[in-house]
C-alpha positions as a Python dict, from the first residue, in 0.01 Angstrom:
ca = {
    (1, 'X'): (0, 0, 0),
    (2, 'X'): (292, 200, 87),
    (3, 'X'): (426, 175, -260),
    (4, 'X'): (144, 243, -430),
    (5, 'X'): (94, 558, -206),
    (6, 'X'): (492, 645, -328),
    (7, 'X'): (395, 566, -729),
    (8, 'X'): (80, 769, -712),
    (9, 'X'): (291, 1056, -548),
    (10, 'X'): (585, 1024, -779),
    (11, 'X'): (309, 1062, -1079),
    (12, 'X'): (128, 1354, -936),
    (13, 'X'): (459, 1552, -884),
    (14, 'X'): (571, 1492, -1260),
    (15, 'X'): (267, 1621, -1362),
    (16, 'X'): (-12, 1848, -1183),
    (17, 'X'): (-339, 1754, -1096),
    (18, 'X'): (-633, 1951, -1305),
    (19, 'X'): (-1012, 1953, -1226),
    (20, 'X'): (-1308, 1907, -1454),
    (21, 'X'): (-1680, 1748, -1412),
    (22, 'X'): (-1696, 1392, -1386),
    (23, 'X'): (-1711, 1234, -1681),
    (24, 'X'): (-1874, 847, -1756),
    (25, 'X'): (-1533, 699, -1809),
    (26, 'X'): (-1463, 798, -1430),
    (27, 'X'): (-1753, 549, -1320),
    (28, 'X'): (-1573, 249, -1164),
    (29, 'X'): (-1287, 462, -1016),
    (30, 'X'): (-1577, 678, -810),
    (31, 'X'): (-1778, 365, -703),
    (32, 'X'): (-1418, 206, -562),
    (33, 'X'): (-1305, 545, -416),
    (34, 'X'): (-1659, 563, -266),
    (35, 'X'): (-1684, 185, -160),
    (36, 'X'): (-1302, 260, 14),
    (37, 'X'): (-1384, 563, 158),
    (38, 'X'): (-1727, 605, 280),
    (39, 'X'): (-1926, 308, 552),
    (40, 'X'): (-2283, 351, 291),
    (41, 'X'): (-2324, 149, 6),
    (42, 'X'): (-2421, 399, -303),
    (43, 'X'): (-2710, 283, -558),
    (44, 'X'): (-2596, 239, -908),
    (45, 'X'): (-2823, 471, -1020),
    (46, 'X'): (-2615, 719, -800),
    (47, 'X'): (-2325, 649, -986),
    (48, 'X'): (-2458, 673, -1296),
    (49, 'X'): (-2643, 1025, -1289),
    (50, 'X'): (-2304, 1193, -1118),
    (51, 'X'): (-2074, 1063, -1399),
    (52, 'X'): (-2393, 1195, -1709),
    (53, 'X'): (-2500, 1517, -1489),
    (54, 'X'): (-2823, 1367, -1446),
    (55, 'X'): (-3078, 1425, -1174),
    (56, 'X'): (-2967, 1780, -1093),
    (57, 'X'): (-2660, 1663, -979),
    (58, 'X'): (-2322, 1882, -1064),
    (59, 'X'): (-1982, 1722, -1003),
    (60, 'X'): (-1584, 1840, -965),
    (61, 'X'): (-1303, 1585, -1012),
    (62, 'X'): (-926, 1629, -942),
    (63, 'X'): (-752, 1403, -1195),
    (64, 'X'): (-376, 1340, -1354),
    (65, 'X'): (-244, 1144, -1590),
    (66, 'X'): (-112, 802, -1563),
    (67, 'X'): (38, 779, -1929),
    (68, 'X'): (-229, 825, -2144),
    (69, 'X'): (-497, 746, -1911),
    (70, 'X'): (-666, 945, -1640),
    (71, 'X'): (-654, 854, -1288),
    (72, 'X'): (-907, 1001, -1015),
    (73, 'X'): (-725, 1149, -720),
    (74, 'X'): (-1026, 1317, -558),
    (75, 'X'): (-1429, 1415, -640),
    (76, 'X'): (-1720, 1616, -503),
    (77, 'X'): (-2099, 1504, -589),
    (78, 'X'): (-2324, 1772, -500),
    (79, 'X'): (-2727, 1798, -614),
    (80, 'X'): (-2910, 2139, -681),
    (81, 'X'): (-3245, 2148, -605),
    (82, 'X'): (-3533, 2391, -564),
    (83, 'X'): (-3614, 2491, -235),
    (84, 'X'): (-3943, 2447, -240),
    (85, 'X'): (-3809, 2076, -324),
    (86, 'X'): (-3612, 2053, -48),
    (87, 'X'): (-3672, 1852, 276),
    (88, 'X'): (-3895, 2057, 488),
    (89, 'X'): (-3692, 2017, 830),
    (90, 'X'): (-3406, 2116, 658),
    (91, 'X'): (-3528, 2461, 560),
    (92, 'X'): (-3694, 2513, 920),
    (93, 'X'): (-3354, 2450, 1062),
    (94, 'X'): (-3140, 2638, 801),
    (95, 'X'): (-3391, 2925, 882),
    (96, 'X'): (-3539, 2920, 486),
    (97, 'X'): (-3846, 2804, 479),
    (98, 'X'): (-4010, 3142, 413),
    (99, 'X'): (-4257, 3105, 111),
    (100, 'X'): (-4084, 3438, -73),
    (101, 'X'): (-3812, 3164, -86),
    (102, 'X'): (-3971, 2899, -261),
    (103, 'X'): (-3847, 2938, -587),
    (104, 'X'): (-3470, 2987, -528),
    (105, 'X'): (-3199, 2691, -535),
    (106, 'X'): (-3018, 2555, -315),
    (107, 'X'): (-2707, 2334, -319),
    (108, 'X'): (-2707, 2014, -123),
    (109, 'X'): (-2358, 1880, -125),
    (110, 'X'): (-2338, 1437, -98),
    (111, 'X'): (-2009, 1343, -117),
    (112, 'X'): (-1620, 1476, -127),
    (113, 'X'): (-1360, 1251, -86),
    (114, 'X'): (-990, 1230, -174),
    (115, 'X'): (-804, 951, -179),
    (116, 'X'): (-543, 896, 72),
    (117, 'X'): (-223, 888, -90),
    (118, 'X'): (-288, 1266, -203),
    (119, 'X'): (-464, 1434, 105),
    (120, 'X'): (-279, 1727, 286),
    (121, 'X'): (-239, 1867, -44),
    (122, 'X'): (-538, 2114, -24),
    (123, 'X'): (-753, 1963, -307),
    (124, 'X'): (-1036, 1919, -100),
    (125, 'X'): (-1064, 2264, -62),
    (126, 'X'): (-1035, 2333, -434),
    (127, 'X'): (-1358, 2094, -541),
    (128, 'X'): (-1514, 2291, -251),
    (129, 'X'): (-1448, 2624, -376),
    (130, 'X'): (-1519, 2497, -719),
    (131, 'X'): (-1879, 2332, -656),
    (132, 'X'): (-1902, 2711, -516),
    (133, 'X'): (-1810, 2912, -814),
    (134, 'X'): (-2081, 2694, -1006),
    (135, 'X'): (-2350, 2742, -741),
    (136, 'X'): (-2292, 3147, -760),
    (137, 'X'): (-2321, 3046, -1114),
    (138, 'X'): (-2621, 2824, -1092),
    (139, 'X'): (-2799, 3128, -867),
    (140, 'X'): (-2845, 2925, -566),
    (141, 'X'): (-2944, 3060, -219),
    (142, 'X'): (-2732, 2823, 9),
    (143, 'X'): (-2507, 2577, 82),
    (144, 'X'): (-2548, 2288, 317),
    (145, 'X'): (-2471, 1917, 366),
    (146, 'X'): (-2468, 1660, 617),
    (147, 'X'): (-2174, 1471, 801),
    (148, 'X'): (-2159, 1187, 1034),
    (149, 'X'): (-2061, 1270, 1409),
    (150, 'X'): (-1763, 1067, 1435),
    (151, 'X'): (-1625, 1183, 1094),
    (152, 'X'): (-1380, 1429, 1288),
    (153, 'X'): (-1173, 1521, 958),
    (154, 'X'): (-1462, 1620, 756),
    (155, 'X'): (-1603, 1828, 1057),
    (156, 'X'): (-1280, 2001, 1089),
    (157, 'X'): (-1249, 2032, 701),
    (158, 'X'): (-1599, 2227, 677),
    (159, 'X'): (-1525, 2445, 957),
    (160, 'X'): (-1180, 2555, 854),
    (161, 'X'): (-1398, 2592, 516),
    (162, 'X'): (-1669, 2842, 665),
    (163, 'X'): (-1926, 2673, 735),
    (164, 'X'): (-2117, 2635, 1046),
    (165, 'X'): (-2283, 2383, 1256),
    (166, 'X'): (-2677, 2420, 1245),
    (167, 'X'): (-2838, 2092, 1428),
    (168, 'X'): (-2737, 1733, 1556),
    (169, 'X'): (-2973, 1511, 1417),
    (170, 'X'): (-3013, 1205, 1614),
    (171, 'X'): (-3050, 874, 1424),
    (172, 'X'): (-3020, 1005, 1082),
    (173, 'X'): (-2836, 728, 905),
    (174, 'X'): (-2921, 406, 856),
    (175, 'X'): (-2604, 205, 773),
    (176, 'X'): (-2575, -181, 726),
    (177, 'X'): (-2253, -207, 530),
    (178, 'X'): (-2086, -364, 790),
    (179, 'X'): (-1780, -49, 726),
    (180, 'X'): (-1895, 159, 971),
    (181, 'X'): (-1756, 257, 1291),
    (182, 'X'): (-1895, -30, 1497),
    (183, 'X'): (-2048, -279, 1287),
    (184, 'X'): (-2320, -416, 1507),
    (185, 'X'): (-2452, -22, 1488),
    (186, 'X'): (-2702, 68, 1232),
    (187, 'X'): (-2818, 410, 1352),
    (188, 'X'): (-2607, 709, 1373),
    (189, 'X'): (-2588, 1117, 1451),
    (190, 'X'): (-2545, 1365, 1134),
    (191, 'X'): (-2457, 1725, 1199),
    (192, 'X'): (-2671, 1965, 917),
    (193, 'X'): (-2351, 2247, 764),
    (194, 'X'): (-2443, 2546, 568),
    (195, 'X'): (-2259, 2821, 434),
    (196, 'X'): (-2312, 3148, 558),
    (197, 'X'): (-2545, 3387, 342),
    (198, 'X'): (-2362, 3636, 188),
    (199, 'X'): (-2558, 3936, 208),
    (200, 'X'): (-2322, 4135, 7),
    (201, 'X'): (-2409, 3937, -297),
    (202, 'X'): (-2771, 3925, -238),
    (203, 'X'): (-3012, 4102, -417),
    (204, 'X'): (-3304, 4337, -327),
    (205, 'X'): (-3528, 4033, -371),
    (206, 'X'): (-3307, 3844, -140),
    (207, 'X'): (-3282, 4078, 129),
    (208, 'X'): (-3643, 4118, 165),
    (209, 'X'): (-3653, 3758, 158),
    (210, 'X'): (-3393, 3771, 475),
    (211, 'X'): (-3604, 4025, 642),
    (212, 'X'): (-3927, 3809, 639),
    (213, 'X'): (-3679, 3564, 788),
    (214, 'X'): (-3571, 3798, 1098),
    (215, 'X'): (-3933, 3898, 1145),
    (216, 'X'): (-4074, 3526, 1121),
    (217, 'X'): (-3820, 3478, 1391),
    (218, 'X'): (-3911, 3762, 1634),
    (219, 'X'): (-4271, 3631, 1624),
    (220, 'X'): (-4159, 3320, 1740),
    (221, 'X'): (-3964, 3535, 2018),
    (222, 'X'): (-4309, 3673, 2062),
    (223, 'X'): (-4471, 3380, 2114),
    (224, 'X'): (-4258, 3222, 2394),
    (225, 'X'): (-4241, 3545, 2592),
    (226, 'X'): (-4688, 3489, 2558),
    (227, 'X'): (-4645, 3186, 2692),
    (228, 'X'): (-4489, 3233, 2988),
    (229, 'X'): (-4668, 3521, 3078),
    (230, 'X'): (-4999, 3486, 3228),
    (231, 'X'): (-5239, 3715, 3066),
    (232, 'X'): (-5035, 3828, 2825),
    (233, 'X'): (-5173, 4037, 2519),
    (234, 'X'): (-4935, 3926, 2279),
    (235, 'X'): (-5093, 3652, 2006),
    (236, 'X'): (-4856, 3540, 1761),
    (237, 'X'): (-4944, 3309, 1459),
    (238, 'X'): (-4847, 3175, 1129),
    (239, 'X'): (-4447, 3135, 1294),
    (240, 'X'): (-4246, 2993, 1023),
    (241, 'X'): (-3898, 3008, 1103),
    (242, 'X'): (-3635, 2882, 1371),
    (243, 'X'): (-3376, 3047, 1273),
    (244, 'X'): (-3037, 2956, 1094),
    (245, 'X'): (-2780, 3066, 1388),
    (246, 'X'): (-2953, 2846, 1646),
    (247, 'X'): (-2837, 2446, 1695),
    (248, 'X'): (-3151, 2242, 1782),
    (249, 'X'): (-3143, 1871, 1912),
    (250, 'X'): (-3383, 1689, 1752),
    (251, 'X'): (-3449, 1338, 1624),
    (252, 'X'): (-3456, 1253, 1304),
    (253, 'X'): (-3512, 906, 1111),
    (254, 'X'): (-3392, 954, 772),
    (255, 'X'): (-3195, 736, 557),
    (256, 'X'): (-2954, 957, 386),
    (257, 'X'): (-2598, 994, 167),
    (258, 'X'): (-2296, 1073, 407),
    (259, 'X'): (-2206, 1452, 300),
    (260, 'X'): (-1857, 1432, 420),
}
């Protein structure tokens, strides 16, 4: 292993790696990179939409050249979606589930990975910032994902990335590969990520949408200061919105991807 680690070094410092999109002649090299990397097993049907750019999804590989072929080194599967599309408890938590934000997109990141002869190199960083330029592209409102709570690395890599911690979600992932952390454990944690809006690259539209945000939020402010005041005169309805800087513990059931 130790000797394929030096090869696949030696290679990458004769020639530099380059990204593009996935393409279908990467598909057995990102099911085995997957399949070594990552405790869920992946439908084929996964597979086969990120290597075509099918089902929404958008893609950024980090390849070099092994003669005349290509060799994968690292990837980054992500999906945009419209937000109306997107799972409901998702947009309470990232604080956009305000109808004026129904028809934006969003960008729900599944996988990054990079195999480990090349890591330390920063080119996890560079599919992230790339999958970024193409959501700015793409118009999309946010950025978020989900990781596993014992994935430690890919914590650390989204923080040192900008991204903050929104919600543990208890029981999230179902996983019966027999790769994960304790085999005889089918249920575990996910931490929800998101990107930071930037408001200096919103527009008008956007920053009214924000605003019905910060008000759907005060009523809910409202409403617990009504209910623990006896008599009070304050009636609050129609509250929409947790808020995006808050971290709720809540329990969730979801089979999902691993984002990290």
């Amino acid at each position: 292993m130790q000797d394929n680690g030096r090869i696949l070094n030696a290679l990458i410092q004769e020639q530099a790696l380059y990204y593009r999109s996935l393409v279908p002649s990467d598909l057995e090299a990102l099911r085995a990179a997957h399949q070594a990397l990552f405790p869920i097993d992946y439908e084929d049907s996964f597979y086969q939409a990120a290597v075509r750019g099918d089902q929404s999804i958008v893609s950024i590989a980090a390849v070099y050249r092994n003669g005349h072929k290509e060799e994968l080194a690292g990837f980054l599967t992500a999906r945009v979606c419209c937000l109306r599309e997107c799972d409901t408890t998702d947009r309470v938590l990232l604080g956009l589930n305000s109808s004026l934000l129904d028809a934006y997109s969003a960008l729900y990141i599944l996988t990054v990975g990079v195999l480990e002869p090349v890591r330390h190199r920063g080119i996890g960083s560079k599919l992230l910032a790339a999958i970024l330029e193409q959501a700015k592209e793409r118009g999309c409102y946010s950025v978020y994902l989900h990781v596993i709570d014992y994935n430690a690395a890919a914590i650390g890599f989204y923080k040192r990335n900008r991204f903050q911690e929104i919600a543990l979600l208890h029981d999230f992932y179902y996983i019966g590969s027999g790769r994960q952390l304790n085999p005889e454990q089918t249920r575990y944690n996910a931490y929800l990520y998101a990107l930071p809006l930037e408001l200096s690259d919103a527009s008008p539209f956007q920053l009214w949408a924000c605003f019905d945000i910060l008000v759907s939020s005060f009523r809910r402010l409202l409403a617990r200061i009504s209910w623990t005041i006896p008599g009070t005169f304050l009636k609050v309805r129609h509250l929409r919105c947790f808020g995006a800087m808050q971290k709720p513990d809540i329990e969730m059931g979801r089979d999902r991807g691993e984002g990290g």
